[in-house]
N, C-alpha and C positions, 0 to 999 in steps of 0.2 A: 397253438398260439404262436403268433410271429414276434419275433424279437427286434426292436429297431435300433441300430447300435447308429450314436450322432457322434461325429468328428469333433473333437475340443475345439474347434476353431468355429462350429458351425454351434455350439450351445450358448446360450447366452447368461452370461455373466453376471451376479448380484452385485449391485452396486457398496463399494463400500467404503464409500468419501460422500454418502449424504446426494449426491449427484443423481441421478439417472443416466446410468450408464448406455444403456439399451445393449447395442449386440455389440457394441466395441470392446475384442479382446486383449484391449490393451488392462494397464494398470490404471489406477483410479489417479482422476485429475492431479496436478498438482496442486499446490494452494495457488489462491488468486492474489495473494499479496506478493510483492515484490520486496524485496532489502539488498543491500548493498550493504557492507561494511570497507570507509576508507576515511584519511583525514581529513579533516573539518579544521581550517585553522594549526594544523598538526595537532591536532586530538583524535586519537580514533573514536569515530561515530558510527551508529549503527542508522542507516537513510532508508526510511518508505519510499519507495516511489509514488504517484499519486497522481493519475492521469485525471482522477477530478477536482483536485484542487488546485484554482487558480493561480496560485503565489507559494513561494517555500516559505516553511514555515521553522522554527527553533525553539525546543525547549529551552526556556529564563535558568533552569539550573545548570546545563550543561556549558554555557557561557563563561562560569567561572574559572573550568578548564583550561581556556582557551586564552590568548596572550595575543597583542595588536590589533584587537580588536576595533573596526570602526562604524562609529553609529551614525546613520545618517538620520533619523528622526528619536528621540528620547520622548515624547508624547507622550502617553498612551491614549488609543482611541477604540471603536468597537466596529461591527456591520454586523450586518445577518447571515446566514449559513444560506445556503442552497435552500432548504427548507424553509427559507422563510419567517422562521419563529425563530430559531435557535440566537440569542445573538453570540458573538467570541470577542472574548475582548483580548486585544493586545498591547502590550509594554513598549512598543516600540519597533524600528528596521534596523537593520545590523548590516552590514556589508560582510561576506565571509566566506573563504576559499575552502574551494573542495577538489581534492586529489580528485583526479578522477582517471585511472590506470597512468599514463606516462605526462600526461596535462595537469597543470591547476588553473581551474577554473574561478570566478566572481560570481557571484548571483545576493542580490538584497534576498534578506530574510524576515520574516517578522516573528518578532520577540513572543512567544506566549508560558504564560504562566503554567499551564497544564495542557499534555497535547498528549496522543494515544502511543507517539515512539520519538526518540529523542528529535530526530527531525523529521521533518517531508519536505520533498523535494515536487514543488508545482508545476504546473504547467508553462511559468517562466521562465522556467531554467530547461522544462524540456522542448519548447521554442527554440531557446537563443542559440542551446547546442545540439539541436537536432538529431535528440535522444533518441537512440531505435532500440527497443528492445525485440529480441530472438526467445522466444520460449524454447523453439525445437533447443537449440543448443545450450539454452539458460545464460546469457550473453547482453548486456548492455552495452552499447556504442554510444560514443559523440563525436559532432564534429569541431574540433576550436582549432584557428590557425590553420586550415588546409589539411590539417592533422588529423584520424581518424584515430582512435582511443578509446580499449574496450577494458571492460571489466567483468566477471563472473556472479551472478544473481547470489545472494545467501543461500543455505540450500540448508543451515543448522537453526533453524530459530523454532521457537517455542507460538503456538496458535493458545490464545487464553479463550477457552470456553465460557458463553455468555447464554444464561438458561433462557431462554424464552417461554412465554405464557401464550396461548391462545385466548382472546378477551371472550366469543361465545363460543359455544361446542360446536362445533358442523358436522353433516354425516359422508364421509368421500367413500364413493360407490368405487365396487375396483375397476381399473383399468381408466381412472380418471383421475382430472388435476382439478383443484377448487384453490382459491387464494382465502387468504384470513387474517383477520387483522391481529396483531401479536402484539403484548408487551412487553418489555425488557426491565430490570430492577437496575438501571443507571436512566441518566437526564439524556438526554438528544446527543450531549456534548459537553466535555467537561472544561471549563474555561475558568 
Protein backbone atom coordinates (compact mmCIF):
# COMPACT_ATOMS: atom_id res chain seq x y z
CA UNK A 1 0.00 0.00 0.00
CA UNK A 2 1.14 3.66 -0.82
CA UNK A 3 1.19 6.12 1.72
CA UNK A 4 0.13 9.68 0.89
CA UNK A 5 1.83 12.19 3.05
CA UNK A 6 -0.13 16.05 2.57
CA UNK A 7 1.77 19.37 3.31
CA UNK A 8 0.00 21.33 6.37
CA UNK A 9 -0.53 24.02 4.08
CA UNK A 10 -2.20 21.80 1.58
CA UNK A 11 -4.81 19.96 4.33
CA UNK A 12 -7.80 21.54 5.16
CA UNK A 13 -8.55 22.95 8.30
CA UNK A 14 -11.83 22.49 10.68
CA UNK A 15 -13.51 25.26 11.03
CA UNK A 16 -13.54 26.49 14.57
CA UNK A 17 -15.33 29.98 14.89
CA UNK A 18 -18.74 28.39 13.73
CA UNK A 19 -17.56 29.79 10.14
CA UNK A 20 -16.80 27.58 7.10
CA UNK A 21 -13.48 27.97 6.83
CA UNK A 22 -12.78 25.79 3.67
CA UNK A 23 -9.01 25.47 2.74
CA UNK A 24 -7.94 28.74 4.40
CA UNK A 25 -4.96 28.05 6.51
CA UNK A 26 -5.27 30.90 8.27
CA UNK A 27 -6.88 31.21 11.97
CA UNK A 28 -10.54 31.51 12.48
CA UNK A 29 -12.25 34.77 11.59
CA UNK A 30 -12.25 37.42 13.98
CA UNK A 31 -15.51 38.59 15.51
CA UNK A 32 -17.64 40.67 13.30
CA UNK A 33 -18.50 43.17 15.81
CA UNK A 34 -16.44 46.23 16.01
CA UNK A 35 -15.74 48.32 19.58
CA UNK A 36 -13.76 51.21 20.31
CA UNK A 37 -13.22 52.22 23.71
CA UNK A 38 -12.57 56.32 24.12
CA UNK A 39 -14.29 59.57 25.74
CA UNK A 40 -17.75 60.36 25.44
CA UNK A 41 -18.12 63.66 26.97
CA UNK A 42 -15.00 62.75 29.10
CA UNK A 43 -16.53 59.53 30.12
CA UNK A 44 -14.94 56.56 28.98
CA UNK A 45 -17.19 54.58 26.87
CA UNK A 46 -17.09 51.44 25.37
CA UNK A 47 -18.59 52.31 21.16
CA UNK A 48 -20.20 49.47 18.55
CA UNK A 49 -19.55 50.50 15.57
CA UNK A 50 -22.74 49.84 13.39
CA UNK A 51 -22.61 50.14 9.60
CA UNK A 52 -26.26 49.28 9.79
CA UNK A 53 -27.69 51.61 11.88
CA UNK A 54 -28.68 54.67 10.55
CA UNK A 55 -28.07 57.33 13.52
CA UNK A 56 -25.92 56.99 16.94
CA UNK A 57 -27.49 55.87 19.41
CA UNK A 58 -26.85 56.28 23.68
CA UNK A 59 -27.65 54.51 26.55
CA UNK A 60 -30.25 56.81 29.08
CA UNK A 61 -28.12 55.44 32.01
CA UNK A 62 -24.66 56.16 30.89
CA UNK A 63 -25.65 59.94 30.58
CA UNK A 64 -25.60 60.54 34.08
CA UNK A 65 -21.85 60.20 33.97
CA UNK A 66 -21.47 62.60 31.69
CA UNK A 67 -21.28 66.63 32.57
CA UNK A 68 -22.27 69.67 29.72
CA UNK A 69 -24.53 67.82 28.45
CA UNK A 70 -26.68 69.30 25.62
CA UNK A 71 -30.06 68.15 24.55
CA UNK A 72 -31.31 69.15 21.41
CA UNK A 73 -34.84 67.40 21.48
CA UNK A 74 -36.28 66.07 25.15
CA UNK A 75 -39.54 64.43 23.44
CA UNK A 76 -39.60 61.13 23.44
CA UNK A 77 -40.87 59.52 20.13
CA UNK A 78 -40.65 55.94 18.53
CA UNK A 79 -40.11 54.29 14.51
CA UNK A 80 -39.77 50.95 13.43
CA UNK A 81 -36.49 48.87 13.13
CA UNK A 82 -35.37 47.78 9.64
CA UNK A 83 -37.63 44.79 10.25
CA UNK A 84 -40.46 46.45 10.12
CA UNK A 85 -42.33 45.14 13.14
CA UNK A 86 -39.85 46.04 15.80
CA UNK A 87 -40.76 49.43 17.01
CA UNK A 88 -37.72 51.52 19.44
CA UNK A 89 -38.56 53.95 21.28
CA UNK A 90 -36.51 56.84 22.25
CA UNK A 91 -36.20 59.49 25.22
CA UNK A 92 -34.75 61.95 23.34
CA UNK A 93 -31.28 63.52 21.04
CA UNK A 94 -28.37 64.68 22.89
CA UNK A 95 -25.53 66.49 21.25
CA UNK A 96 -22.03 64.68 22.52
CA UNK A 97 -18.44 64.64 22.01
CA UNK A 98 -16.41 61.80 21.10
CA UNK A 99 -12.55 61.58 21.50
CA UNK A 100 -11.73 60.14 18.74
CA UNK A 101 -7.44 59.40 18.81
CA UNK A 102 -5.97 63.13 18.79
CA UNK A 103 -9.80 64.89 17.54
CA UNK A 104 -13.02 65.58 19.37
CA UNK A 105 -15.59 65.19 17.40
CA UNK A 106 -19.96 66.13 17.71
CA UNK A 107 -22.38 63.88 16.50
CA UNK A 108 -26.40 63.98 17.87
CA UNK A 109 -27.27 60.84 19.52
CA UNK A 110 -30.47 59.39 20.48
CA UNK A 111 -31.28 58.82 24.00
CA UNK A 112 -32.54 55.07 24.49
CA UNK A 113 -33.63 53.44 27.44
CA UNK A 114 -32.28 49.96 26.71
CA UNK A 115 -29.69 49.37 23.90
CA UNK A 116 -27.27 46.02 23.29
CA UNK A 117 -23.87 48.30 24.26
CA UNK A 118 -23.59 51.50 25.88
CA UNK A 119 -23.36 53.26 22.67
CA UNK A 120 -23.43 52.78 18.71
CA UNK A 121 -22.13 54.87 16.65
CA UNK A 122 -24.43 55.17 13.15
CA UNK A 123 -24.00 55.58 9.90
CA UNK A 124 -24.08 59.44 10.71
CA UNK A 125 -21.17 59.90 12.31
CA UNK A 126 -19.71 57.40 9.93
CA UNK A 127 -20.58 59.84 6.96
CA UNK A 128 -19.76 63.02 8.43
CA UNK A 129 -16.21 61.83 9.46
CA UNK A 130 -15.57 59.44 6.89
CA UNK A 131 -14.96 56.43 8.98
CA UNK A 132 -12.61 53.79 7.44
CA UNK A 133 -12.26 50.99 9.05
CA UNK A 134 -8.80 48.35 8.22
CA UNK A 135 -9.61 44.93 9.58
CA UNK A 136 -5.99 43.84 8.10
CA UNK A 137 -4.47 46.09 10.80
CA UNK A 138 -7.56 46.28 13.29
CA UNK A 139 -7.37 50.34 12.80
CA UNK A 140 -10.33 52.86 12.60
CA UNK A 141 -9.66 56.33 10.94
CA UNK A 142 -11.47 59.59 10.39
CA UNK A 143 -11.35 62.58 8.79
CA UNK A 144 -12.21 66.05 10.82
CA UNK A 145 -10.62 69.29 10.05
CA UNK A 146 -8.05 68.17 7.12
CA UNK A 147 -7.02 65.92 10.05
CA UNK A 148 -6.70 62.19 9.55
CA UNK A 149 -7.09 60.40 13.26
CA UNK A 150 -6.86 56.85 14.04
CA UNK A 151 -7.74 54.65 16.75
CA UNK A 152 -7.11 50.79 17.49
CA UNK A 153 -10.46 48.39 17.34
CA UNK A 154 -11.13 46.66 21.00
CA UNK A 155 -9.58 43.29 20.68
CA UNK A 156 -10.67 42.52 24.77
CA UNK A 157 -14.37 42.22 24.94
CA UNK A 158 -16.52 39.54 25.96
CA UNK A 159 -19.36 37.85 22.78
CA UNK A 160 -22.59 36.93 25.10
CA UNK A 161 -23.89 33.73 23.68
CA UNK A 162 -27.55 33.52 22.61
CA UNK A 163 -29.08 29.80 22.34
CA UNK A 164 -30.91 29.48 19.27
CA UNK A 165 -33.78 26.98 18.55
CA UNK A 166 -34.55 25.50 15.14
CA UNK A 167 -38.73 26.13 14.78
CA UNK A 168 -38.99 22.56 12.49
CA UNK A 169 -36.47 19.71 12.16
CA UNK A 170 -34.77 19.52 8.61
CA UNK A 171 -32.61 16.78 7.23
CA UNK A 172 -29.06 18.56 5.70
CA UNK A 173 -27.52 15.99 3.45
CA UNK A 174 -23.48 16.25 3.68
CA UNK A 175 -21.72 18.41 1.67
CA UNK A 176 -24.79 20.82 1.75
CA UNK A 177 -26.21 24.19 3.01
CA UNK A 178 -30.19 24.41 3.87
CA UNK A 179 -31.37 27.69 5.65
CA UNK A 180 -34.08 27.27 8.78
CA UNK A 181 -35.92 29.36 10.52
CA UNK A 182 -34.68 29.83 14.13
CA UNK A 183 -35.94 31.12 17.45
CA UNK A 184 -34.25 33.08 19.92
CA UNK A 185 -35.76 33.39 23.88
CA UNK A 186 -35.39 37.54 23.76
CA UNK A 187 -37.89 40.11 21.64
CA UNK A 188 -36.52 41.37 18.15
CA UNK A 189 -35.14 44.29 20.35
CA UNK A 190 -35.13 45.53 23.73
CA UNK A 191 -36.38 49.06 24.05
Amino acid sequence: PRILVVPKFLRRELPKDGVNSKNIPKNPSRSPLIFITTLVNNYQTKILIDTGATTTFIREDVLQHMAHLQYIRKTPYSFTLADGLAPFHVLGVVEVSIRFGNSTTKIHAHIARKLCATMIIGMNYINKYNLNINVAQQTISIIHNNHVSSMNMDTDFELHRIPVNISKPIQIPPRSNRSAQVSIPISSISS
